[in-house]
C-alpha atoms as one frame of an Amber mdcrd trajectory, in Angstrom:
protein
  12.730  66.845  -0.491  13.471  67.861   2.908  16.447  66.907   5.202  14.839
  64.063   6.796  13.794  62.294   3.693  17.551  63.187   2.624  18.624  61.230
   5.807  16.265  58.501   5.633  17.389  57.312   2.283  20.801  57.835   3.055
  20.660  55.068   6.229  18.495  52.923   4.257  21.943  52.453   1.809  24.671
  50.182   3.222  27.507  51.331   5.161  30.678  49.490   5.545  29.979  46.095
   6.266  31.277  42.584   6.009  30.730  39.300   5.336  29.896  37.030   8.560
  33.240  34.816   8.463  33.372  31.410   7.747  32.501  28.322  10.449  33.517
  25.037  10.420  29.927  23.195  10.223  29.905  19.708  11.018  28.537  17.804
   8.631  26.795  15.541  10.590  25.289  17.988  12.421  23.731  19.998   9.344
  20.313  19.775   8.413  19.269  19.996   4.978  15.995  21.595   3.732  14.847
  22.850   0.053  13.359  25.952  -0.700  10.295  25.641  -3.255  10.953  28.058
  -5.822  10.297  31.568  -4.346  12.047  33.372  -6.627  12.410  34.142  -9.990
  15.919  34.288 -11.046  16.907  32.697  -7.896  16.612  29.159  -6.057  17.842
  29.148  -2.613  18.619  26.213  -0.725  19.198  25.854   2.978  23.068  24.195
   2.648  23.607  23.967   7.113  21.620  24.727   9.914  23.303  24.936  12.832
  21.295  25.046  16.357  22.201  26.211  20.263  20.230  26.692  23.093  20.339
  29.508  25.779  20.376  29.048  29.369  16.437  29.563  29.460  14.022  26.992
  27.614  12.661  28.074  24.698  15.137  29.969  23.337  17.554  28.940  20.563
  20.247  30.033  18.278  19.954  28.921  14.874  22.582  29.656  12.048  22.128
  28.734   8.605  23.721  29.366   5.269  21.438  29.336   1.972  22.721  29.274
  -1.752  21.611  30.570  -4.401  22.330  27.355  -6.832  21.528  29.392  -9.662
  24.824  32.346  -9.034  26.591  30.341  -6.465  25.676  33.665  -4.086  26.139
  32.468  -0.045  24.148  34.111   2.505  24.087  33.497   6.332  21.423  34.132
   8.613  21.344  34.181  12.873  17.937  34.083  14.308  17.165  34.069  17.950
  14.242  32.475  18.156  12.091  32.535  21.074   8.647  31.922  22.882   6.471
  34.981  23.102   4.761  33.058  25.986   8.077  32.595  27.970   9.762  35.953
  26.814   9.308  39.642  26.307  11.688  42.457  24.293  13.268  45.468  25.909
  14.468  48.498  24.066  17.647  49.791  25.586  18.378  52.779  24.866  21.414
  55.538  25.030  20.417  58.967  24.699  23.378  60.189  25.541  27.090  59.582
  26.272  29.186  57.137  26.454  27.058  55.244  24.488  28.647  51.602  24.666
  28.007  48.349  21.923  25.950  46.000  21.522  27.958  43.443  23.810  28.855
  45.718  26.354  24.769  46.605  27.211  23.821  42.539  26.632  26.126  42.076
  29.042  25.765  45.415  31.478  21.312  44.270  31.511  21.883  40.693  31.532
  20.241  40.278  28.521  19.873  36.680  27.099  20.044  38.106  23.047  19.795
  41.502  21.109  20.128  42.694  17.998  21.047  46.677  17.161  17.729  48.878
  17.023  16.528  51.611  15.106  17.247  54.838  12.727  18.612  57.870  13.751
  20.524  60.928  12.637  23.948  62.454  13.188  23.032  63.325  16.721  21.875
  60.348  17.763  18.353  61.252  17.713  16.163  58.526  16.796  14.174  58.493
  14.002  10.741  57.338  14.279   8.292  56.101  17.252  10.908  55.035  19.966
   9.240  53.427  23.600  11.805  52.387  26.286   9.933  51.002  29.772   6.420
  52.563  28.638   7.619  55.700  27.980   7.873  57.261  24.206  10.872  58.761
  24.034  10.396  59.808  20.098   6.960  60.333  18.372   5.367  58.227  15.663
   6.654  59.760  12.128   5.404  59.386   8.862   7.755  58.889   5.975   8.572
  56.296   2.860  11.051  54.445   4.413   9.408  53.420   7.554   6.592  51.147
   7.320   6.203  49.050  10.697   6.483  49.165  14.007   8.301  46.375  16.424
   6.009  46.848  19.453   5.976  44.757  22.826   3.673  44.874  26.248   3.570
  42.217  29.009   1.382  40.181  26.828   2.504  39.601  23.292   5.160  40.716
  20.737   3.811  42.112  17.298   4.635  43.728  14.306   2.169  45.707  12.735
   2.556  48.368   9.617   2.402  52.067  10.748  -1.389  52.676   9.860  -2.602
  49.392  12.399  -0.552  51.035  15.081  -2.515  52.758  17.908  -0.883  54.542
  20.063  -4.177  53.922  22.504  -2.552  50.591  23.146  -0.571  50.445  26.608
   3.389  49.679  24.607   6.551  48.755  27.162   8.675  49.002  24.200   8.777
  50.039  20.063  10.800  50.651  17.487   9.161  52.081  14.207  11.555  51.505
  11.183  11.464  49.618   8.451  10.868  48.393   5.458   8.241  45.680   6.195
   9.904  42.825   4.204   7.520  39.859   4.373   3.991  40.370   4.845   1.661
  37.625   5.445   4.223  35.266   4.459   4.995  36.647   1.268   7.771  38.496
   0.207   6.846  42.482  -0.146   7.182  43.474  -3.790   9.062  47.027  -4.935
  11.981  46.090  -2.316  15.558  47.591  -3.528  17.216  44.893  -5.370  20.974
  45.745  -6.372  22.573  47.181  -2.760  23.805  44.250  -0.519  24.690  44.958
   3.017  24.557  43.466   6.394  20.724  43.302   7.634  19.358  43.384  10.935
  15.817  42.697  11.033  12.534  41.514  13.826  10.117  38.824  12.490   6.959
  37.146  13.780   6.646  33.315  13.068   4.188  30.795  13.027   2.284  30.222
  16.417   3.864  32.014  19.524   7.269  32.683  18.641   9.538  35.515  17.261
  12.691  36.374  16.560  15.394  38.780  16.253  17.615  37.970  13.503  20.543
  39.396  10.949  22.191  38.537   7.881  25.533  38.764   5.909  25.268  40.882
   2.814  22.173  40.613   1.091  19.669  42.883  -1.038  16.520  43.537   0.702
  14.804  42.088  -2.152  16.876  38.803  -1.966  16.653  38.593   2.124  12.690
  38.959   1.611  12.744  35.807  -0.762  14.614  33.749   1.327  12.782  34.416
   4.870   9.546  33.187   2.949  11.222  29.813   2.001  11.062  27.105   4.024
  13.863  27.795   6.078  12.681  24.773   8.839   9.789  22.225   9.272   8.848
  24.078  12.803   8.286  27.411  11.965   7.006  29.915   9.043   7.833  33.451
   8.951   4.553  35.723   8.806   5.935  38.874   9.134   9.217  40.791   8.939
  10.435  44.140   9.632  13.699  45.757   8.192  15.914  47.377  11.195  18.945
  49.854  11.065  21.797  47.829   8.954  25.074  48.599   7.105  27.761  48.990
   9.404  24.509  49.198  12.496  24.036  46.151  11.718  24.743  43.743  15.237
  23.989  40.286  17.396  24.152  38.805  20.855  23.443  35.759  22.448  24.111
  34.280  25.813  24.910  30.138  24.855  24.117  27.727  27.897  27.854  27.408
  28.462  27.864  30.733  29.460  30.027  32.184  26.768  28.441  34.340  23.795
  28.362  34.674  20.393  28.635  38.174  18.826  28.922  39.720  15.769  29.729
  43.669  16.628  28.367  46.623  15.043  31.066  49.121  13.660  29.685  52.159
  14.061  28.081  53.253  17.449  24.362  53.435  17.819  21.456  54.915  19.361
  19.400  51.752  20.761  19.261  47.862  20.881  16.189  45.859  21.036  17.055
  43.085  23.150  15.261  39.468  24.614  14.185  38.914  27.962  12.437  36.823
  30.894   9.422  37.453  31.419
């Protein structure tokens, strides 16, 4: 096995990481839905959704916190959800020093949300297809661990696995990583199963929206089970690709008031895939 297999599996595992801390959800403002049973051994339940708009129309924070009824196991989710008609993603990258976090470069690019990005190694070199304003900055590779690519033009947002992608196509921005965790709106079978850690992931719903999303500690096997519930009447997830996590793991998002919510990475990292005007 060579070093870059070595490397791949060894950012696949979770780093330090921690559990998103407690809210006080109102209960009046929680909505309740029920997952069918997606799962084997487990039956989560949507317990609270919480929802916040941005600034711009058509873009939302929602927070909610499933259970697993059967183990008592709590699990909390942040999606920024947006219009691919109204909004486009922009990979913003740091090639080199000082390399600043995820808050700092929302902020800096007057971003309205962003999540942390892709692989990389101890340098700071990415790993996998990497496109920042058109340009590829790192080539398309071909390895276990990375099965998708995040991609994004003027026109549309998509997720496709690494053998649809054409690098024919005219891409503003990409991010190959992965694993692909739901797939045509079922969960992806073989995922790992035992190793919870913070997740940061990209997913493609039902009609024109996406979103950029992250989770508390979770398997990747769990996380795929619970995306394919029913996690609201408005949208399904089709598709969803696994990004950098562990201690990578990060989120952004610019509330109407003008404040932010952010949960910071704790390591430093190589790029952040982040939402946008069009």
């Amino acid at each position: 096995m060579d070093a870059k297999h070595v490397l791949l599996q060894k950012v696949a595992a979770p780093g330090m990481h921690f559990s998103v801390g407690q809210r006080k959800i109102q209960a009046g403002a929680a909505l309740l839905f029920l997952f069918g049973a997606a799962a084997v051994h487990a039956e989560w339940k949507v317990i609270s959704t919480q929802i916040e708009p941005s600034a711009a129309r058509r873009l939302e924070h929602r927070y909610l916190v499933v259970e697993d009824f059967g183990s008592g196991d709590r699990v909390s989710i942040e999606l920024a959800l947006f219009a691919t008609k109204s909004f486009k993603l922009r990979v913003i990258d740091q090639p080199t020093e000082p390399r600043v976090d995820l808050d700092q470069a929302m902020r800096r690019e007057k971003c309205l949300a962003g999540v942390n990005g892709g692989y990389f190694d101890p340098d700071y070199r990415p790993i996998g297809l990497l496109v920042v304003n058109g340009q590829t900055v790192a080539p398309l590779q071909r390895a276990k661990l990375l099965t998708g690519v995040l991609a994004a033009s003027a026109g549309k947002v998509q997720i496709v696995r690494v053998g649809e992608f054409s690098l024919k196509q005219k891409i503003d921005a990409a991010v190959e990583c992965g694993p692909m965790i739901v797939d045509l709106g079922k969960p992806v079978r073989g995922l790992e199963g035992t190793r919870s850690a913070r997740r940061t992931f990209a997913a493609m719903t039902s009609g024109d929206r996406a979103a950029l999303g992250f989770s508390s500690d979770v398997t990747l096997a769990d996380l795929s089970k619970i995306l394919t519930a029913q996690l609201s009447g408005d949208f399904t997830v089709q598709r969803v690709l696994n990004l950098d996590g562990g201690s990578s793991s990060a989120f952004w998002f610019a509330r109407s008031n003008g404040s932010v919510f952010s949960i910071s990475e704790e390591k430093t990292v190589r790029d952040f895939v982040a939402i946008v005007p069009k």
